[in-house]
Rosetta silent file (secondary structure, phi, psi, omega in degrees, C-alpha in Angstrom):
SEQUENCE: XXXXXXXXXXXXXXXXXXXXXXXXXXXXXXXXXXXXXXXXXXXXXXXXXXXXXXXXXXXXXXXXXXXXXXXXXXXXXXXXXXXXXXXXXXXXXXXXXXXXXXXXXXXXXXXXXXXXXXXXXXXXXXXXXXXXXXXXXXXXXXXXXXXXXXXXXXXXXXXXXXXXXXXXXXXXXXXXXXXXXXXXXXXXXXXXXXXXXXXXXXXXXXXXXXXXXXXXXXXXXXXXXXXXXXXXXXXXXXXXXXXXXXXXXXXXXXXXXXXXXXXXXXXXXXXXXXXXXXXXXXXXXXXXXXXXXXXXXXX
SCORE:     score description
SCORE:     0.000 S_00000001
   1 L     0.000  130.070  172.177    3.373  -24.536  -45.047 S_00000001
   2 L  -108.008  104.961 -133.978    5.005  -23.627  -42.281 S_00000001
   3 L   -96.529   94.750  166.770    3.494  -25.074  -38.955 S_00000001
   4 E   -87.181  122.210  134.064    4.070  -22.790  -35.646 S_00000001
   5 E   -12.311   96.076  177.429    3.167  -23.373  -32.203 S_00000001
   6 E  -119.487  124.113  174.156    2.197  -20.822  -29.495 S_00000001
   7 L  -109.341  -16.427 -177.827    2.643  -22.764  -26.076 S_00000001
   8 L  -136.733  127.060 -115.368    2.314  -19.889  -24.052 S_00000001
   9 L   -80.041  163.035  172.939   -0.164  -16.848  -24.386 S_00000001
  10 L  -151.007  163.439  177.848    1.495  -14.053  -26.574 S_00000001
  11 L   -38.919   98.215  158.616    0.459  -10.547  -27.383 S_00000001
  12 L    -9.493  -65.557 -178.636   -2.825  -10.123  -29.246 S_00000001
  13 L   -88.838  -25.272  142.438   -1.528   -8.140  -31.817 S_00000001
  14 H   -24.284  -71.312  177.305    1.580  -10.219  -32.514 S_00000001
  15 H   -53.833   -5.866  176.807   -0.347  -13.216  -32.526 S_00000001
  16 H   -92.676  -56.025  167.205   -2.570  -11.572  -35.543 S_00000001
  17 H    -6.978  -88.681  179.971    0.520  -10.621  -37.059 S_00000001
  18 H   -32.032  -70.305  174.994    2.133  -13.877  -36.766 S_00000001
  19 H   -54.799  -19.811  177.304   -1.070  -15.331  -38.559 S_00000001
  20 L   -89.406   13.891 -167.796   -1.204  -13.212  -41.171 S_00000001
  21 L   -89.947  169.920 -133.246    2.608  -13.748  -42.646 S_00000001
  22 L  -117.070  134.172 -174.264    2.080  -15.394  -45.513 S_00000001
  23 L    52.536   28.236 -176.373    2.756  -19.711  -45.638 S_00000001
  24 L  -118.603  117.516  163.212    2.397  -19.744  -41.710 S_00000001
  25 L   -85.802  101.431  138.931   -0.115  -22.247  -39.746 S_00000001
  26 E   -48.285  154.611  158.418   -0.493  -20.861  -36.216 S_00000001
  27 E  -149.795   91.302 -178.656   -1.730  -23.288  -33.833 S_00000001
  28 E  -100.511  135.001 -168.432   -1.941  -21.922  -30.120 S_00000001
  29 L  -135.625   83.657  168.892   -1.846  -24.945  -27.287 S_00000001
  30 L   -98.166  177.128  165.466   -1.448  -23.652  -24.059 S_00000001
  31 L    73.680    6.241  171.110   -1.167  -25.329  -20.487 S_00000001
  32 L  -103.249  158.422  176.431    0.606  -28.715  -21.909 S_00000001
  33 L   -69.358  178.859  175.864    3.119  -30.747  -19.899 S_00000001
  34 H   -77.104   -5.548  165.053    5.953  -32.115  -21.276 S_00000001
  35 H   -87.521  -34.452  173.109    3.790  -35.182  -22.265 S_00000001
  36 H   -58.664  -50.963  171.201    0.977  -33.119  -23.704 S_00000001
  37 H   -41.637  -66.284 -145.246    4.276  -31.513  -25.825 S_00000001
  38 H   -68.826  -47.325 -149.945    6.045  -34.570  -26.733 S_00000001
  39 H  -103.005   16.246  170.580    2.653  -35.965  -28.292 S_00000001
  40 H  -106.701  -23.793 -178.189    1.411  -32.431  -29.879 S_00000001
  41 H   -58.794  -14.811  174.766    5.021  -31.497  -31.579 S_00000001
  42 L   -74.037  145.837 -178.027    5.779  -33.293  -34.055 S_00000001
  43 L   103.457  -13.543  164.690    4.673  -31.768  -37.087 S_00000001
  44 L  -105.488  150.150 -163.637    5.698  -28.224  -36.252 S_00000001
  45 L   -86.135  -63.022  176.703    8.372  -26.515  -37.673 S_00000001
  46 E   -97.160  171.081  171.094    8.534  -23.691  -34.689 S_00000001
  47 E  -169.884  128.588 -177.656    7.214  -23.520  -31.058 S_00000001
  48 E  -110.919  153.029  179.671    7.185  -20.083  -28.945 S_00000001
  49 E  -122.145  132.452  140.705    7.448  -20.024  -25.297 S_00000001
  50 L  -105.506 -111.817  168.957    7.406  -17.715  -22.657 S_00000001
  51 L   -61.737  -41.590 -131.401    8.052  -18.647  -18.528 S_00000001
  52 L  -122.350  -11.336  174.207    5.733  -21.305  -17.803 S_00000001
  53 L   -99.556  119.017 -174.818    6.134  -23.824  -20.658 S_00000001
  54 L   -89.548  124.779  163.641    9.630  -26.093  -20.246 S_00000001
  55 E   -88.143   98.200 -173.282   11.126  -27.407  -23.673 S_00000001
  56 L   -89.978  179.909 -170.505   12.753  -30.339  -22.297 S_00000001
  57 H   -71.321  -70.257 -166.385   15.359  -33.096  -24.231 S_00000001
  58 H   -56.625  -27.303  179.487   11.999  -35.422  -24.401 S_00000001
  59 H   -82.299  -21.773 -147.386    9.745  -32.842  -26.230 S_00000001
  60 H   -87.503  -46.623 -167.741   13.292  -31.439  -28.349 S_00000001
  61 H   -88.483  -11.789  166.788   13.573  -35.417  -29.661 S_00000001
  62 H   -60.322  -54.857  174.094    9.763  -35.447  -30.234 S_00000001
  63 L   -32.265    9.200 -148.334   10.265  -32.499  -32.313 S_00000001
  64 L   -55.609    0.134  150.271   11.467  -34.529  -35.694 S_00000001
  65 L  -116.867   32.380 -179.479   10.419  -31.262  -37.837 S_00000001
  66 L   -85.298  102.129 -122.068   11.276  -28.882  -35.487 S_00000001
  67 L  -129.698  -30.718 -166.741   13.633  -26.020  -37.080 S_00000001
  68 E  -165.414  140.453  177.123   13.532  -23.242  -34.040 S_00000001
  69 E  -105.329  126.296  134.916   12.393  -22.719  -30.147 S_00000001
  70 E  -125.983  129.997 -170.121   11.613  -19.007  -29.194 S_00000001
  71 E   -78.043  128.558  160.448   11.387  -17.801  -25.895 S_00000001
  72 L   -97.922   93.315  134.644    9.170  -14.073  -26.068 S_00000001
  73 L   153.567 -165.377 -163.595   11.262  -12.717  -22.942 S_00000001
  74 L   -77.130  100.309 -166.420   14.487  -13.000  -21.074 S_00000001
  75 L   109.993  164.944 -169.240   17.101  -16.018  -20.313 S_00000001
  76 L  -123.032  -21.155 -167.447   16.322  -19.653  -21.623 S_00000001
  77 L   -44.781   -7.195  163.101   16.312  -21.635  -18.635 S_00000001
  78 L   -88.012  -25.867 -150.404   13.009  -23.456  -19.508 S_00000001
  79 E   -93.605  130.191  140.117   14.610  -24.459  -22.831 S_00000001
  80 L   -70.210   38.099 -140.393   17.098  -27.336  -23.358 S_00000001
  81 H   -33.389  -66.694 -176.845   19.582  -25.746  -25.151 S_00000001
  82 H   -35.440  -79.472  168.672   22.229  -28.359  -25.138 S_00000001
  83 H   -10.587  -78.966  156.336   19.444  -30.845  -26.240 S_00000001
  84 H   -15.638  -76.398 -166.923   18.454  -28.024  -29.207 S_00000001
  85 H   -44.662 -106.806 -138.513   22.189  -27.828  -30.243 S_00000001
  86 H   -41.786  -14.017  174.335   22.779  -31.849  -30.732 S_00000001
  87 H  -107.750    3.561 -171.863   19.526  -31.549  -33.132 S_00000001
  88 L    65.508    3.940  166.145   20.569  -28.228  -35.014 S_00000001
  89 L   -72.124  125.534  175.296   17.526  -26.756  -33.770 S_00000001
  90 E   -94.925  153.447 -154.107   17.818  -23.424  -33.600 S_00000001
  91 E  -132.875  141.532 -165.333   16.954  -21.244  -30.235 S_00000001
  92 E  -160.861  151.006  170.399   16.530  -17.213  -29.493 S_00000001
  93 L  -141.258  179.477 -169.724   14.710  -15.011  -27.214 S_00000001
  94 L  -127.679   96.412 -178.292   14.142  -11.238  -27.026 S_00000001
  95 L   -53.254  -20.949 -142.334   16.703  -10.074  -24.536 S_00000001
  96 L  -133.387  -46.470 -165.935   15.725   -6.297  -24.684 S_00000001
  97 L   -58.940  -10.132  178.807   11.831   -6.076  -24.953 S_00000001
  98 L  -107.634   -4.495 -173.175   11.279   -6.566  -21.060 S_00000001
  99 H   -67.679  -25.754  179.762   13.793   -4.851  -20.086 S_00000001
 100 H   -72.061  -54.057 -173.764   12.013   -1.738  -19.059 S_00000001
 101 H   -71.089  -46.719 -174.800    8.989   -3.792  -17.417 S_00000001
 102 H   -63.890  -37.042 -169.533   11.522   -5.228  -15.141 S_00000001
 103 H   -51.095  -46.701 -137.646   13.780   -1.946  -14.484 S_00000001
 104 H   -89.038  -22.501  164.330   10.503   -0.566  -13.320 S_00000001
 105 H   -36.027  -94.170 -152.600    9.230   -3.930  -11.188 S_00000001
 106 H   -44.484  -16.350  166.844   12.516   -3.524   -9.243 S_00000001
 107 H   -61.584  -54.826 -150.349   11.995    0.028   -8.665 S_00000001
 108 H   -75.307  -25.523 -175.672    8.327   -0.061   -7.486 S_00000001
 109 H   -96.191  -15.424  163.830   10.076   -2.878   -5.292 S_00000001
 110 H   -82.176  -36.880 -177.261   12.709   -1.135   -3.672 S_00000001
 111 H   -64.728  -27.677 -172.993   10.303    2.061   -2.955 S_00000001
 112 H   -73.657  -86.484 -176.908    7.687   -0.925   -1.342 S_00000001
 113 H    -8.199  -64.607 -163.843   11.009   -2.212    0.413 S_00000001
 114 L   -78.657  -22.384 -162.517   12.336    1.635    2.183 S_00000001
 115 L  -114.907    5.918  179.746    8.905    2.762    2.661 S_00000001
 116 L    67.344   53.932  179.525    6.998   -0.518    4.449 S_00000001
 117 H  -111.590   -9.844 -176.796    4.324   -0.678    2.024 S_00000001
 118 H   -76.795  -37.532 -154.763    3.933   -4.178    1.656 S_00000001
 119 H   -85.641  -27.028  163.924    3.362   -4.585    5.622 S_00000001
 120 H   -23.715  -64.870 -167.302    1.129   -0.539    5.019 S_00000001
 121 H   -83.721  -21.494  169.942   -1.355   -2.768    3.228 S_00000001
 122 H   -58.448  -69.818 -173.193   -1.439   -5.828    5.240 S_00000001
 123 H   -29.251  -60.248  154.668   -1.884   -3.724    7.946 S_00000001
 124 H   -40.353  -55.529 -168.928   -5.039   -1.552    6.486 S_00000001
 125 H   -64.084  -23.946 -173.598   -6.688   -4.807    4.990 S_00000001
 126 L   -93.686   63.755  169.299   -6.629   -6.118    9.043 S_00000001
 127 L    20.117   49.161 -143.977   -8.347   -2.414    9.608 S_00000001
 128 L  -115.219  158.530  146.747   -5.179   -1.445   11.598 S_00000001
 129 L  -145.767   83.812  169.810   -3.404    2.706   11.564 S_00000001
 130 L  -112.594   94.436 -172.351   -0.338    1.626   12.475 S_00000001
 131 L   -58.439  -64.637 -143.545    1.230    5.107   11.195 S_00000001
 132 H   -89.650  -31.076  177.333    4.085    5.707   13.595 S_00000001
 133 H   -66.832  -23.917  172.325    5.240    1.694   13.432 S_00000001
 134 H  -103.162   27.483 -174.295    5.753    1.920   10.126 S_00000001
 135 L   -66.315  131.360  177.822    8.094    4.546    9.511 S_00000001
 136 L  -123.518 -144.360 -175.486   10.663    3.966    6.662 S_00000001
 137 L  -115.302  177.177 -173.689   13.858    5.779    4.689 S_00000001
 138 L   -85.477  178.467  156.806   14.512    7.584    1.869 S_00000001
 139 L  -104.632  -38.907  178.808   16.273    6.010   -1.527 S_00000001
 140 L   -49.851  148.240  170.697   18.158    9.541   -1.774 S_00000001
 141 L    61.064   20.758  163.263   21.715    9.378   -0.946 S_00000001
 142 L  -103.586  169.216 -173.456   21.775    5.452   -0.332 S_00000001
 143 E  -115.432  122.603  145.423   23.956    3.245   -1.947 S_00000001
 144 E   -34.982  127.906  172.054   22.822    0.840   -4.722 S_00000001
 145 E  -145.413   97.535  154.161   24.745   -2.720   -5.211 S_00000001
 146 E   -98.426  103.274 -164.820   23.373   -4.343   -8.680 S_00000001
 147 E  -104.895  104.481 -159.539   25.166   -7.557   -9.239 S_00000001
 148 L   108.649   94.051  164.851   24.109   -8.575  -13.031 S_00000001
 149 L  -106.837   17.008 -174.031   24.783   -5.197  -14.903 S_00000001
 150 L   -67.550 -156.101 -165.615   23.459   -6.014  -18.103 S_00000001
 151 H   -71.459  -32.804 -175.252   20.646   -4.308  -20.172 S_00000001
 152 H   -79.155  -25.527 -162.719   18.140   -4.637  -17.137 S_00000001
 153 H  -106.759   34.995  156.540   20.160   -3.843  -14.627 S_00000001
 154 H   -66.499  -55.230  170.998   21.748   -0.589  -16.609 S_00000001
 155 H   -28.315  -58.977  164.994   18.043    0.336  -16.556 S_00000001
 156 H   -22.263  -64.200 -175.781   18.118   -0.027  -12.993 S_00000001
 157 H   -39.382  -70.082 -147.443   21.181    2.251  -12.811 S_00000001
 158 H   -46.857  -59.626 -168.690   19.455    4.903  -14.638 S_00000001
 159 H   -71.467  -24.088  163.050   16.341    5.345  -12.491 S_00000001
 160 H   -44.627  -62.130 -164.216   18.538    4.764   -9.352 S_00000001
 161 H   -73.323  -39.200  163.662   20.861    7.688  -10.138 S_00000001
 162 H   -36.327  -32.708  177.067   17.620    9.875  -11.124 S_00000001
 163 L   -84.833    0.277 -174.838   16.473    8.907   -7.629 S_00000001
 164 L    89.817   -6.337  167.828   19.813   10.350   -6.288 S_00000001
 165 L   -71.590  165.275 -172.849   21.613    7.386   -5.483 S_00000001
 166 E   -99.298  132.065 -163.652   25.220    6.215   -5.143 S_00000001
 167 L   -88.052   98.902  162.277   25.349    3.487   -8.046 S_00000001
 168 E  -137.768  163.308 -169.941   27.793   -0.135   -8.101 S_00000001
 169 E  -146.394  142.340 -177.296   27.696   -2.755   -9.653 S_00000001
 170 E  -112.103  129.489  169.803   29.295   -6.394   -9.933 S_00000001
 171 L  -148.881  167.907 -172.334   29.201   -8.395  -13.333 S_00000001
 172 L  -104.558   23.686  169.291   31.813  -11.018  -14.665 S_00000001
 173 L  -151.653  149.841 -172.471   32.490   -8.696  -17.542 S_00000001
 174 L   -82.741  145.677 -139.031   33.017   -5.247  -17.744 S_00000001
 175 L   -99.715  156.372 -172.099   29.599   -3.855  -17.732 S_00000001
 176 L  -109.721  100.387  168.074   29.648   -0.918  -21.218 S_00000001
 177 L  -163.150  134.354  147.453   27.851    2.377  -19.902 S_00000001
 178 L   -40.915  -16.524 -169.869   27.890    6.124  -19.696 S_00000001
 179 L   -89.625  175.307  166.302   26.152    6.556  -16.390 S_00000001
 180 L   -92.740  110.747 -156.808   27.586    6.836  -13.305 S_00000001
 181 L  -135.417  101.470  172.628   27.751    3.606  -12.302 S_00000001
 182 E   -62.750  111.441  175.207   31.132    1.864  -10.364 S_00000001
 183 E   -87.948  115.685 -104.117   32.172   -1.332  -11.407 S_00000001
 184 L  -139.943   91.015  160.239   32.855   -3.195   -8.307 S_00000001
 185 L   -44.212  116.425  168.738   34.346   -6.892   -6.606 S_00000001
 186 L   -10.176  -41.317  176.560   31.394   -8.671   -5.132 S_00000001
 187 L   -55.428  -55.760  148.840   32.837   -8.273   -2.063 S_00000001
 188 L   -39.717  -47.319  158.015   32.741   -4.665   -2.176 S_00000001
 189 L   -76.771  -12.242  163.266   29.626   -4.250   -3.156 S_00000001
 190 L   -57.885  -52.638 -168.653   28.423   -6.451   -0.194 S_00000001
 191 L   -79.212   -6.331 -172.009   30.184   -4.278    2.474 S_00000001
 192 L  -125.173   39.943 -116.219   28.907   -1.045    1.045 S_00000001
 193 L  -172.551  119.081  173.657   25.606   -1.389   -0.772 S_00000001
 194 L  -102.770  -11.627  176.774   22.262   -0.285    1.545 S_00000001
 195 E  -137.630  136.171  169.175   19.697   -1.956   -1.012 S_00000001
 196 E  -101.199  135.532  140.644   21.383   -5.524   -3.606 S_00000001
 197 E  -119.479  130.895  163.213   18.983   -5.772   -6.115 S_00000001
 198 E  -101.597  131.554  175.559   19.902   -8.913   -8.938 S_00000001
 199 L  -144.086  127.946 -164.097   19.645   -9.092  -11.498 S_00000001
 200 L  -167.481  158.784  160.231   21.477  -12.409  -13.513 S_00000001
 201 L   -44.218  166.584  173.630   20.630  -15.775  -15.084 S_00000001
 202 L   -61.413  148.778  166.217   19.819  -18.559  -13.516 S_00000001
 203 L  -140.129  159.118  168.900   22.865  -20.464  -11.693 S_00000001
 204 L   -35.263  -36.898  172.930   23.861  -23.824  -10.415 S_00000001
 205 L  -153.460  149.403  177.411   24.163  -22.557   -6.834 S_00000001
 206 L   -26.169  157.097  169.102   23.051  -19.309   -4.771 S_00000001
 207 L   -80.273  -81.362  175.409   24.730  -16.238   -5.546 S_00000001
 208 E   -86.550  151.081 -157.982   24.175  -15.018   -2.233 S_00000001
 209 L  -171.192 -177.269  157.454   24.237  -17.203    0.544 S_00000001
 210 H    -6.404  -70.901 -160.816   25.090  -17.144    4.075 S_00000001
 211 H  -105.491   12.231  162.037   28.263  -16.143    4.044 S_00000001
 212 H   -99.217  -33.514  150.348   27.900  -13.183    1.238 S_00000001
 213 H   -70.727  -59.688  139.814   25.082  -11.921    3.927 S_00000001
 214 L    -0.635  -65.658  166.694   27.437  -11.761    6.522 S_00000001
 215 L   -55.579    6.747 -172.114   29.236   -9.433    4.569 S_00000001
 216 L  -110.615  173.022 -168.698   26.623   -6.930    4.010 S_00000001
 217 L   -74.507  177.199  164.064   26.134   -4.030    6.240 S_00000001
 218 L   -79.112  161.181 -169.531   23.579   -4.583    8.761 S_00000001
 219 L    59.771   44.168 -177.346   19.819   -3.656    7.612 S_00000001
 220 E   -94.511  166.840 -174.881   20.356   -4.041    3.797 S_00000001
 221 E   -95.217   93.317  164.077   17.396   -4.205    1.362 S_00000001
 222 E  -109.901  148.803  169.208   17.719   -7.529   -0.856 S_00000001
 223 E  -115.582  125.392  133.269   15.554   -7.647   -4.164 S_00000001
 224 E  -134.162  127.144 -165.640   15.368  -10.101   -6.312 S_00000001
 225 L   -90.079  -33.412 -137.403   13.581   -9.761   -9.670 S_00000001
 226 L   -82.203 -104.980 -160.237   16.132  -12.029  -11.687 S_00000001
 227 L  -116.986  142.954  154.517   15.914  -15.800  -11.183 S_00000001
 228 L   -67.938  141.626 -165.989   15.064  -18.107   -8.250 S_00000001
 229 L   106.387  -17.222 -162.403   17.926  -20.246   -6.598 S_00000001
 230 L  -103.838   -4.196  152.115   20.476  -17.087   -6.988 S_00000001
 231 E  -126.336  124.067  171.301   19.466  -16.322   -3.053 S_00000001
 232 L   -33.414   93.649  151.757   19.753  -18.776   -0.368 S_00000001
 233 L   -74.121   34.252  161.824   15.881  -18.531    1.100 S_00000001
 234 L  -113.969  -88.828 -156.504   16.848  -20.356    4.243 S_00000001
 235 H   -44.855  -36.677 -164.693   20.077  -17.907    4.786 S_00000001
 236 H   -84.378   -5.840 -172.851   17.853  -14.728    3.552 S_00000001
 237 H  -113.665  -47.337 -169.907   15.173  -15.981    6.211 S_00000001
 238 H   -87.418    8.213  170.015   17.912  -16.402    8.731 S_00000001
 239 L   -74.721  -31.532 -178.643   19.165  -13.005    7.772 S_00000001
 240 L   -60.747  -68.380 -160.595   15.311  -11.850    8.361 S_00000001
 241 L   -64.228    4.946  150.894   14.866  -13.632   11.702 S_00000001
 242 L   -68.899  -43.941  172.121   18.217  -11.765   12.526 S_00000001
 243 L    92.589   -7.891  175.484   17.491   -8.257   11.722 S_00000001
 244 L   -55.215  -28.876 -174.648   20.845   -8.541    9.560 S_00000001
 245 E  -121.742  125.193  167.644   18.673   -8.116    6.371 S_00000001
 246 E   -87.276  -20.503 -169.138   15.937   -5.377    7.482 S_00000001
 247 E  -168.768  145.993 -160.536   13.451   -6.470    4.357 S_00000001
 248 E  -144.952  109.800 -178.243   13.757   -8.506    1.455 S_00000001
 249 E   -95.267   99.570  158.337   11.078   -7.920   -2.225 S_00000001
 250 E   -90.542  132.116 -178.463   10.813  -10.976   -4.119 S_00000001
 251 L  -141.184   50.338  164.470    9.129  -11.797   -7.250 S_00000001
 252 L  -151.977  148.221  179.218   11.102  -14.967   -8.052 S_00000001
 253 L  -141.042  151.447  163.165   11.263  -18.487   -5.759 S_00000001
 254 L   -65.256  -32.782  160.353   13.084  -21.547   -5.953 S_00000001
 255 L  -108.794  109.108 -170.791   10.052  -22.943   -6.395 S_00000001
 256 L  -102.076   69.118   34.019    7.156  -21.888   -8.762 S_00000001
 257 L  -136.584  153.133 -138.351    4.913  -21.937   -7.197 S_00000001
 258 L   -77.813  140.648 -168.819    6.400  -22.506   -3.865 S_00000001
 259 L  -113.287   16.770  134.652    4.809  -25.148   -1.380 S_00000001
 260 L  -124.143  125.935 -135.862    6.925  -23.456    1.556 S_00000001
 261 L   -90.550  -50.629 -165.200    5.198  -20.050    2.866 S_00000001
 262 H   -19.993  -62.588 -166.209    8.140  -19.638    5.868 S_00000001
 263 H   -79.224  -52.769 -150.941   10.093  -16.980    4.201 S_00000001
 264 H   -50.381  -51.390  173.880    6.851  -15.501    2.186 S_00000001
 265 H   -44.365  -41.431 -151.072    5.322  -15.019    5.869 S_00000001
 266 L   -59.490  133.741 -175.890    7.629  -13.536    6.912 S_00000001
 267 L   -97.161   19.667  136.485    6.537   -9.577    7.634 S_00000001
 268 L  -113.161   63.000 -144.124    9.396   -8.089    6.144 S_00000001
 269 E  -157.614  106.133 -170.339    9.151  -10.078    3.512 S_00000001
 270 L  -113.752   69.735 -179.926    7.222   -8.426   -0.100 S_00000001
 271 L   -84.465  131.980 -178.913    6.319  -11.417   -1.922 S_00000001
 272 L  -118.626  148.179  174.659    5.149  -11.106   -5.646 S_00000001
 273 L  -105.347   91.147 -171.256    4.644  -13.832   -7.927 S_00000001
 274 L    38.429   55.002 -176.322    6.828  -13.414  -10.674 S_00000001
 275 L  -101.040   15.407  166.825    5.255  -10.430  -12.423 S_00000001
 276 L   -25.993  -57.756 -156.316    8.871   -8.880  -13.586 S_00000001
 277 L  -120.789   20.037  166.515    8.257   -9.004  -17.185 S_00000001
 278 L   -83.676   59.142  170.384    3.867   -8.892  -17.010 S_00000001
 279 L  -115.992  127.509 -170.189    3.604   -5.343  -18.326 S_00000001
 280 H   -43.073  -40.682 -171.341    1.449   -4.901  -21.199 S_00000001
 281 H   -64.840  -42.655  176.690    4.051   -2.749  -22.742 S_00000001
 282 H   -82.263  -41.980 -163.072    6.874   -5.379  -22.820 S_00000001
 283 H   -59.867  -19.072 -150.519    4.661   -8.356  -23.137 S_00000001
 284 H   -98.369  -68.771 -165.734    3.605   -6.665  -26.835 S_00000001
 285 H   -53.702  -21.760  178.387    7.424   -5.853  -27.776 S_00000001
 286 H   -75.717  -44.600 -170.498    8.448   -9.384  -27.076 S_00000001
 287 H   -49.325  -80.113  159.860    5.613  -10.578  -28.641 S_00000001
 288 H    -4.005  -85.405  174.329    6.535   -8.460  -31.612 S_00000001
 289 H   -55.099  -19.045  166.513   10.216   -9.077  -31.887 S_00000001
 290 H   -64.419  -63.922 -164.150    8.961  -12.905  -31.981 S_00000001
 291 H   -42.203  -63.956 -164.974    7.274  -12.262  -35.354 S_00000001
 292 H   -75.724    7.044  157.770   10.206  -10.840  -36.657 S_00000001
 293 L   -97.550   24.991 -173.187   12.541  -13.427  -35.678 S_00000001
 294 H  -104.580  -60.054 -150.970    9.870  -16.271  -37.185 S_00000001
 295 H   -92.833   27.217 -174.263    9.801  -14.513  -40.638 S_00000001
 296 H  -111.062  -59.160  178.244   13.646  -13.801  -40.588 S_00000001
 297 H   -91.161    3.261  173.828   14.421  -17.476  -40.115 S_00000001
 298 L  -144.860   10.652  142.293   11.856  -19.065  -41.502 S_00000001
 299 L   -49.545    0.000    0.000   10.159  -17.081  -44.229 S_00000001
């Protein structure tokens, strides 16, 4: 018998799926820490994840029959990889199935961004018509800067140029696409670029910082859907309190969930709490694409 986990909520009809392949024990545990982990894992062969449960080196060494981690959605950065490797456990996520629910996040977040809408509804909920204060721009004819050109932020691309925009992009590989989309030095895409949206892995230190805001024109648009930490939120707040950044849509923090409000307050400032990849639509293909990597490697 082969004894799987669910640590984190999955798809309904996955999760039926999943129970119904043939020599598979489901067992869904949500909400434990890494000590509720380290003392429920042993004994399972698999354990699915999505965002909010971390597989750390102490639950990975807990694990003594523990044959595979899967993430259902994008990037690993709750996982231990390294940790994984040194035990031959093997580790996969579904890079693609979310990809859509995010493209469409950062859209709905640039259109909030150009058009005031996050300060629209604060504004209405205090029983305010402040029409004429809240006038914003178009997306036609602005220029795009997506740094992290991969499958989400090709997506990006797409509905960007459909919206009439001028398209660039920065990645540390040469991004593979038909549209028109200009591949770009960071730099370049700083100085030219009227909305950044990111979209990239997690990294060791900001992306953007200080002194890569400085380089942007004045009154840019930053978005970030991708990870928290890959923009300074001190420098993007003193970019705010500047007017150098006119508005900034977040739905990632360095901290999750974050115990300082300062930039969140802030009233150009469109904070969401990490709902990139909560679309019914994705959450069921990740879910999905889990089953079939469960019975592919362990079937």
């Amino acid at each position: 018998m082969i004894k799987v986990l669910i640590a984190d909520s999955l798809d309904k009809e996955a999760l039926e799926q999943l129970k119904a392949v043939p020599g598979f024990e489901v067992t869904v545990k949500t909400g434990l820490d890494e000590a509720g982990l380290v003392g429920t894992i042993p004994g399972f062969n698999a354990v699915v994840v999505r965002g909010a449960t971390k597989i750390t080196r102490p639950v990975i060494e807990a694990g003594t029959d523990l044959k595979i981690i899967v993430r259902a959605g994008i990037g690993l950065d709750n996982v231990d990889s390294a940790a994984a490797k040194e035990k031959k456990i093997a580790v996969a996520n579904t890079p693609a199935a979310t990809s859509i629910s995010v493209a469409e996040h950062t859209f709905g977040l640039m259109l909030g961004a150009v058009r005031n809408h996050g300060r629209a509804v604060v504004s209405m909920k205090l029983h305010k018509w402040e029409k004429k204060a809240l006038e914003g721009t178009e997306l036609y004819g602005k220029t795009l800067g997506i740094i992290g050109c991969g499958r989400i932020g090709i997506e990006v691309a797409r509905r960007a140029i459909a919206f009439g925009m001028t398209v660039l992009a920065y990645d540390v590989i040469p991004i593979k696409t038909n549209l028109a989309v200009t591949q770009v030095p960071l730099d370049e895409l700083l100085a030219k670029s009227d909305l950044i949206t990111l979209h990239i892995p997690k990294q060791p230190q900001p992306v953007v910082g200080a002194a890569e805001i400085l380089k942007m024109k004045d009154g840019v648009i930053i978005v970030n859907v991708a990870r928290g930490g890959v923009v300074d939120e001190k420098a993007l707040l003193d970019g705010l309190n500047s007017g150098k950044v006119r508005a900034a849509a977040l739905d990632v923090f360095a901290k999750e969930p974050p115990d300082d409000f300062a930039l969140i307050d802030h009233p150009n400032v469109t904070p969401i709490p990490h709902l990139g990849a909560a679309a019914k639509e994705g959450q069921q293909r990740a879910g999905l694409e889990v089953v079939k990597i469960l019975k592919e490697r362990l079937s």
